[in-house]
C-alpha positions as CSV (number, residue, x, y, z in Angstrom):
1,X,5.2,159.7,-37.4
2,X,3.1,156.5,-38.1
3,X,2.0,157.6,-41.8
4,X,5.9,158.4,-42.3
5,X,7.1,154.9,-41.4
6,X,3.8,153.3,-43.6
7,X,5.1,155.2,-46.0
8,X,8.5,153.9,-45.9
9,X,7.7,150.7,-45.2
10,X,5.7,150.7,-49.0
11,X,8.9,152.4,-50.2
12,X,10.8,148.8,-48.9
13,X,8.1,146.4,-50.0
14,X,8.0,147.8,-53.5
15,X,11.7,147.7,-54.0
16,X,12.8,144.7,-52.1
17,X,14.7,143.5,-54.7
18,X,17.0,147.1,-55.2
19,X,17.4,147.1,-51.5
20,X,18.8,142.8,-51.4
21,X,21.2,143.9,-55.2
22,X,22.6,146.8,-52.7
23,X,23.7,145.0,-50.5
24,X,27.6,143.7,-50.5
25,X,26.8,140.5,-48.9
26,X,26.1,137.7,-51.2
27,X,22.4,136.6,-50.6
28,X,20.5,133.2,-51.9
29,X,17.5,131.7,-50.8
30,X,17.2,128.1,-51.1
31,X,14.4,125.9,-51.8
32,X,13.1,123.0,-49.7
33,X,14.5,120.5,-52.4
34,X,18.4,122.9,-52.8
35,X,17.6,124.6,-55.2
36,X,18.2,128.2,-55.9
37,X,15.4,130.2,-55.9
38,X,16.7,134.1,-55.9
39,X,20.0,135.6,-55.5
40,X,21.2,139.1,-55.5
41,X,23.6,141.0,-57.4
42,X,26.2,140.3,-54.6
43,X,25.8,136.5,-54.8
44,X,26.1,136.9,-58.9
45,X,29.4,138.2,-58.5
46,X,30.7,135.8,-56.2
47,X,29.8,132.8,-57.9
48,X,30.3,134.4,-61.2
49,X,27.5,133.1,-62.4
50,X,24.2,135.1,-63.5
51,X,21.1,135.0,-61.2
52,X,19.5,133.6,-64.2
53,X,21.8,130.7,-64.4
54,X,21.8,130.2,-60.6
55,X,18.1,129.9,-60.4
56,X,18.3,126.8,-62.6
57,X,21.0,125.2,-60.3
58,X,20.9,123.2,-56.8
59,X,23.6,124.6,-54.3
60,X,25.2,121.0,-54.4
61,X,25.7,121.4,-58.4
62,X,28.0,124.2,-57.2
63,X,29.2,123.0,-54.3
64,X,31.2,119.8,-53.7
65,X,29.3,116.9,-51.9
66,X,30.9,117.7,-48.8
67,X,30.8,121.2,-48.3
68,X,30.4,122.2,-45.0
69,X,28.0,125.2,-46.1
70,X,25.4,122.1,-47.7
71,X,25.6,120.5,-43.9
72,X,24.6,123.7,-42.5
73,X,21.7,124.0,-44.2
74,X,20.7,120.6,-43.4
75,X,20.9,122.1,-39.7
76,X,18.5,124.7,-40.2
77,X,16.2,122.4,-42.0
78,X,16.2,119.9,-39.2
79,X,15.8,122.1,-36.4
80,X,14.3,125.3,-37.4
81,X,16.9,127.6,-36.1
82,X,19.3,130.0,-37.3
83,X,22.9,129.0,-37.8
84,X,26.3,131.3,-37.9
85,X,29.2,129.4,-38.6
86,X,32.9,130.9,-39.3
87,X,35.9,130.5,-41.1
88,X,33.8,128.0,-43.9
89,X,36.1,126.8,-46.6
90,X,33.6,126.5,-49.5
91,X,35.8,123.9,-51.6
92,X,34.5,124.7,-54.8
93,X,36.6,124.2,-58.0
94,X,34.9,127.6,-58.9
95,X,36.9,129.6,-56.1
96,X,40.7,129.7,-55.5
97,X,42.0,127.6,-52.5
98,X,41.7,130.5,-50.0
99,X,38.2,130.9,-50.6
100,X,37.0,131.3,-46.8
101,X,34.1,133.1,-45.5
102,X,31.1,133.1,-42.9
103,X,27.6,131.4,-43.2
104,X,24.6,133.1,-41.8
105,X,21.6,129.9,-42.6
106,X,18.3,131.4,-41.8
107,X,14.6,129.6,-42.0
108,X,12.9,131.6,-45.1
109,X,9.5,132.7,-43.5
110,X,5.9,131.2,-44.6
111,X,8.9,128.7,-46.8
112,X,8.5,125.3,-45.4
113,X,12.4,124.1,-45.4
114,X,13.0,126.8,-47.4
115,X,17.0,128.2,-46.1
116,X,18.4,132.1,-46.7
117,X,22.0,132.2,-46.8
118,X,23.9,135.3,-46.4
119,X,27.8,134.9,-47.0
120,X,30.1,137.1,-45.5
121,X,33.9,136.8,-47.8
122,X,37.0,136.9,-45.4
123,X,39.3,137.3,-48.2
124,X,39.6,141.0,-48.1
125,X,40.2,141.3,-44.4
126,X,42.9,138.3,-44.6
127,X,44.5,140.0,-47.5
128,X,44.8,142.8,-45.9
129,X,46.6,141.6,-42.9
130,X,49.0,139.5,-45.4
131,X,49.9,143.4,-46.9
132,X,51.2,144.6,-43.5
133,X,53.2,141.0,-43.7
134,X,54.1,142.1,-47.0
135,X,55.5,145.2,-46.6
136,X,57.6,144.1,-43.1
137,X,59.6,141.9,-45.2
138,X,59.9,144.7,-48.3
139,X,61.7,146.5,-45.0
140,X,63.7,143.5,-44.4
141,X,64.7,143.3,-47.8
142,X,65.6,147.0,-47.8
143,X,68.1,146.4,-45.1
144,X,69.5,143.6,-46.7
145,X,69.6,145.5,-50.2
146,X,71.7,148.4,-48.8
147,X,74.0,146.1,-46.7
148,X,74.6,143.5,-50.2
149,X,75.1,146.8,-52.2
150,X,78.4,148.1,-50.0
151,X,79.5,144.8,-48.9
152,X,79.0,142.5,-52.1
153,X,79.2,144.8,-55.3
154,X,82.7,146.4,-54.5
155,X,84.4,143.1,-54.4
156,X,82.5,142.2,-57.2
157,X,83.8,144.4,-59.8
158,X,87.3,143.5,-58.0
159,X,86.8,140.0,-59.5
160,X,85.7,141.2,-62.3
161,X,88.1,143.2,-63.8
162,X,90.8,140.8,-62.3
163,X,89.4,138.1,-64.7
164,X,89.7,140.7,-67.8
165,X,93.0,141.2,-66.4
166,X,93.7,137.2,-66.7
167,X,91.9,137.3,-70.0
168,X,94.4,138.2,-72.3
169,X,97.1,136.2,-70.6
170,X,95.5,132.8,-70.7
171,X,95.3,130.0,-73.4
172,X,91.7,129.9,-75.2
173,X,91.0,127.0,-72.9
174,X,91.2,129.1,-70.1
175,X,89.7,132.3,-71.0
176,X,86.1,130.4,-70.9
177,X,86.9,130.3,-67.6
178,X,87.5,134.1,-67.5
179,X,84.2,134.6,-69.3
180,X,82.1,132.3,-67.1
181,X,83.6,134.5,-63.9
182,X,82.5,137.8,-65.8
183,X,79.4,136.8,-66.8
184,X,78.2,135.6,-63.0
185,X,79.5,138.5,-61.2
186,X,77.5,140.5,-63.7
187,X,74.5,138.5,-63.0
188,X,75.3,139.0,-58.8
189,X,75.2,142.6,-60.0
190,X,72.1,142.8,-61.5
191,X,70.4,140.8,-58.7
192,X,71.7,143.1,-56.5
193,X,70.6,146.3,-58.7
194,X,67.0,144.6,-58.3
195,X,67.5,144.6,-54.4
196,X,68.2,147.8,-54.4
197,X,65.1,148.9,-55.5
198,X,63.7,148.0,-52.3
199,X,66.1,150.5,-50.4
200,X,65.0,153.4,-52.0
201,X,63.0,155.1,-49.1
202,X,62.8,158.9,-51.4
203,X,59.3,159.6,-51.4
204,X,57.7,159.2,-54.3
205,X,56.7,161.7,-57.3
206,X,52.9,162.0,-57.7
207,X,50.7,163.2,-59.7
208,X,47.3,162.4,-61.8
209,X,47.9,159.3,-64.1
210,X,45.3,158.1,-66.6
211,X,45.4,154.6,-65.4
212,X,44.0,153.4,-69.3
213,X,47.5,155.4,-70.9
214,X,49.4,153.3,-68.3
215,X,47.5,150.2,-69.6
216,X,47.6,151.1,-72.8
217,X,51.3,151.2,-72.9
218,X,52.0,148.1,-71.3
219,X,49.8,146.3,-74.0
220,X,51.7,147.9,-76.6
221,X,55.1,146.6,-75.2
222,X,53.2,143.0,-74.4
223,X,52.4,143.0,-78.0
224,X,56.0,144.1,-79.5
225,X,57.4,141.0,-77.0
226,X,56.6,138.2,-74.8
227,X,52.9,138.1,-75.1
228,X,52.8,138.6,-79.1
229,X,51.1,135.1,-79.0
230,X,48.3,135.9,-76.5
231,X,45.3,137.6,-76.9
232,X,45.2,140.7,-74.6
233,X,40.6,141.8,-74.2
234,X,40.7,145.4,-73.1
235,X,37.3,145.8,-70.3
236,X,37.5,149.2,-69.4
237,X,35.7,151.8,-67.2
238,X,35.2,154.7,-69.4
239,X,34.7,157.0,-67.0
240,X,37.1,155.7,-64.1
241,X,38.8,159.0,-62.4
242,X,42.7,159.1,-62.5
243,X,44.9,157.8,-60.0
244,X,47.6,159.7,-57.8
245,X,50.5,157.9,-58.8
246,X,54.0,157.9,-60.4
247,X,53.6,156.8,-64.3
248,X,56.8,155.1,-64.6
249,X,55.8,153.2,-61.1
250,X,52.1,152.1,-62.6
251,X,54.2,150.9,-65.8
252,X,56.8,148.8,-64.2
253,X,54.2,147.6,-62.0
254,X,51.5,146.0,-64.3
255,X,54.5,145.3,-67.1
256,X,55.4,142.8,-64.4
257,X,52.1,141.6,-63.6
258,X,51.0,141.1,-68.1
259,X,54.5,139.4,-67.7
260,X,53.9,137.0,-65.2
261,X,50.4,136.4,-67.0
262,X,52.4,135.7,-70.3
263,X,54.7,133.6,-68.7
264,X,51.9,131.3,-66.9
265,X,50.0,131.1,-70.0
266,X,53.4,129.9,-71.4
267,X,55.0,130.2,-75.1
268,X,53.3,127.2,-77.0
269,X,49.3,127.9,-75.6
270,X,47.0,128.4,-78.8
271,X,44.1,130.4,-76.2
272,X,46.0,132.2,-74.3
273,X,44.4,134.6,-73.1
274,X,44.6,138.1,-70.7
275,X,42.0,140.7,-69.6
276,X,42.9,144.0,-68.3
277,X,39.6,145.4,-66.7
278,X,39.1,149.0,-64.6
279,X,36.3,149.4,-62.2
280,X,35.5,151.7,-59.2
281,X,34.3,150.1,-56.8
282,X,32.8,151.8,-53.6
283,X,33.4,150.8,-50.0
284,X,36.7,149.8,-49.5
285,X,39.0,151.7,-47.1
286,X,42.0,150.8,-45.4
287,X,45.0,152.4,-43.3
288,X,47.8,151.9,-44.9
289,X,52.1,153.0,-44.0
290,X,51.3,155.7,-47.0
291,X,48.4,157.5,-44.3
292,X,47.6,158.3,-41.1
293,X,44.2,157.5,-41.5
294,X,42.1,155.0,-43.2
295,X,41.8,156.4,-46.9
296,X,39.2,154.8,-49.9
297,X,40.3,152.5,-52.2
298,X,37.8,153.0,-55.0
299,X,40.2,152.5,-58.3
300,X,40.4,148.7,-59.3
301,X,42.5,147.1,-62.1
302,X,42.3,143.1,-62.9
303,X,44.9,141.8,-64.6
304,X,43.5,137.6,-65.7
305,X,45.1,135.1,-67.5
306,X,43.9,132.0,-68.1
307,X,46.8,130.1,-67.7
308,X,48.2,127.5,-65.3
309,X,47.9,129.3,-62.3
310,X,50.0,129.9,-58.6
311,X,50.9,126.7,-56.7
312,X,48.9,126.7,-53.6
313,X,52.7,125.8,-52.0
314,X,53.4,129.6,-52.4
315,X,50.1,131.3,-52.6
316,X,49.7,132.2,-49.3
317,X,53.5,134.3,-49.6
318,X,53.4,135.3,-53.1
319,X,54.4,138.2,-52.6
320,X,57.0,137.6,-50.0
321,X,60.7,138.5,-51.5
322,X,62.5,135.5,-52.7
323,X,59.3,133.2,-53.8
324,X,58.9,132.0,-56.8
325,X,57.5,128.8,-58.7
326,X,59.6,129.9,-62.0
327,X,62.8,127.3,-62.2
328,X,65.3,130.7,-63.0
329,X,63.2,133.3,-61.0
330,X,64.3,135.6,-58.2
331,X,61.4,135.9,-56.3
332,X,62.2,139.8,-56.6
333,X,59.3,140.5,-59.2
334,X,56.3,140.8,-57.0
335,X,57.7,141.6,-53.8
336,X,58.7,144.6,-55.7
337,X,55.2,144.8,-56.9
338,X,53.7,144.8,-54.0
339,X,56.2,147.8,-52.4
340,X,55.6,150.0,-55.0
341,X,51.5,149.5,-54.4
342,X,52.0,149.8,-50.7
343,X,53.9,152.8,-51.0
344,X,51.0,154.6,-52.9
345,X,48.9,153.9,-50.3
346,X,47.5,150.8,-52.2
347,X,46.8,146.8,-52.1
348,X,47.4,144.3,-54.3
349,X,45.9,140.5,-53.8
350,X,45.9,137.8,-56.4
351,X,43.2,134.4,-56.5
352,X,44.2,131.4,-58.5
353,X,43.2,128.1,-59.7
354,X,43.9,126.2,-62.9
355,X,43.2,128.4,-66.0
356,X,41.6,131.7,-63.9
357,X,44.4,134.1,-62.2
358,X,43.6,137.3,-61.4
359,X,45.5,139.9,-59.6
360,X,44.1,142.6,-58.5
361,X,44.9,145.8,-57.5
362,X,43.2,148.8,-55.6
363,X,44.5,152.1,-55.8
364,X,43.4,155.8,-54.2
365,X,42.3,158.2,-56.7
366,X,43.8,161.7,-57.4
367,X,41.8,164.6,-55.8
368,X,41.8,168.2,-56.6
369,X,43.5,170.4,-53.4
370,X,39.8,171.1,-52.5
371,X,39.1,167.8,-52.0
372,X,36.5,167.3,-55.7
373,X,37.6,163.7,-57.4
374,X,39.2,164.8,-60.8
375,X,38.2,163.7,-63.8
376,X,39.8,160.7,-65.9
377,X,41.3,162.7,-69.2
């Protein structure tokens, strides 16, 4: 038994650093004067910067002057003891507003002030919650969509075609008139048509979708229209398995979300730009109103823009139904979004600042009836 754990004990000294990259927690170690000394693949990602980058930085280069995670260093230093803290908002123009996580400060051993720093994101878990706030008020849109439909539309097109009627016995003068009353009960119509959607409680067609077709067709119609002035960078998983999902869903879905890319990056920007990117990413599982038990969420797809971002005003209720920062928006658009993700058992969460949106997506993947993950056509 002892020459089994010396053994293993070599295994972990030789491949320290493997063992601190596979790790999901972000991890720096900090030297006596702030500066970063090592990082793991974890703390790469999150401050989307390379370890080799990050090694020539102090934390307060990041890090605004009166970050909360600087002070807690300054703790450990003085008094030699470990520190948790919770709930630490970071407040780096690197991060989006929401940026919250916990601090574990540690003395680095035989390091004289030297501080490790293990991060522990939030995010997920608070997004999470905000989905089951989400879909509650997809349900109270659904009840209001199927009580508008009955009690609005049919008096509608009573209006309407009384103003036809009127039409053709009024002077030109009028008859504007009869056209302006045509043309808002057809837009009451179609607002209602989108409500609608939400109503719709039919379970859903599934089956295995090549997520990069999908993709692949909403470039194409991004191209033909409103983002023909935008540059669209592909970043794809190759090997990414298929999803189990309804095509026509997956399409309307991240058509809306190029859309609202396009729009934010606006018509006149000469760098617009928007990357579509695939990933699997292990670890994440959830229980969602689709399952009865927690299922994975391995299937990721970004969608980034670089454009002027969501107002923090609205960010924490994006994708509530009726809010929106666009002067002749609905506020229907992502709500609807989010529905259609929630009802294939997925999540959707967005980050912004200034010139870096990104909405992401996690999805299930298809399996084969004996339970083997299929392979991406």
């Amino acid at each position: 038994m002892g020459k089994s754990a010396n053994n293993l004990s070599a295994i972990f000294a030789n491949h320290s650093a493997e063992l601190l990259n596979a790790l999901p927690d972000p991890i720096i170690a900090i030297a006596p004067d702030g500066r970063i000394v090592d990082a793991n693949a974890a703390a790469e990602a999150f401050f989307e910067t390379g370890r080799a980058a990050l090694t020539r930085l102090k934390l307060a280069e990041i890090l605004p002057f009166s970050s909360r995670l600087l002070t807690l260093i300054d703790q450990v230093r003085d008094h030699g003891l470990t520190v948790n803290e919770y709930r630490v908002d970071l407040g780096s123009v690197r991060f989006a507003a929401d940026r919250i996580v916990d601090v574990h400060a540690a003395p680095l051993p035989n390091v004289a002030s030297g501080v490790l720093v293990i991060i522990k994101e939030r995010t997920i878990a608070d997004k999470m919650d905000r989905q089951l706030t989400h879909r509650g008020a997809a349900r109270s849109v659904s009840a209001l969509a199927s009580m508008l439909a009955h009690e609005i539309k049919n008096p509608l097109s009573g209006i309407r075609g009384a103003a036809q009627l009127l039409e053709s016995a009024v002077s030109d003068s009028d008859r504007n008139l009869t056209r302006l009353i045509c043309e808002e009960t057809d837009r009451i119509v179609k607002l209602v048509d989108r409500m609608e959607a939400f109503s719709d409680e039919r379970p859903t067609q599934r089956e295995s979708v090549n997520i990069h077709a999908v993709l692949d067709r909403v470039k194409t119609l991004a191209r033909a229209g409103f983002g023909r002035h935008i540059r669209i960078v592909e970043t794809y998983d190759p090997s990414l398995p298929p999803l189990f999902a309804n095509r026509d869903q997956m399409v309307q879905v991240f058509l809306n979300l190029v859309k609202n890319a396009a729009e934010a990056i606006g018509p006149d920007a000469v760098d617009g730009e928007i990357e579509v990117s695939t990933a699997f990413r292990h670890g994440v599982r959830l229980k969602t109103g689709a399952s009865k038990s927690p299922v994975s969420l391995p299937l990721e797809i970004c969608i980034r823009d670089n454009g002027s971002g969501v107002s923090p005003d609205i960010a924490a209720n994006l994708f509530d139904p009726f809010v929106t920062n666009k002067s002749n928006g609905t506020g229907l658009g992502l709500a609807l979004v989010a529905k259609i993700i929630g009802d294939h058992g997925g999540i959707i969460e967005c980050e912004s600042h200034s010139r870096r949106t990104v909405f992401r997506v996690l999805m299930p993947m298809y399996s084969l009836t004996d339970g083997r993950m299929a392979q991406q056509n």
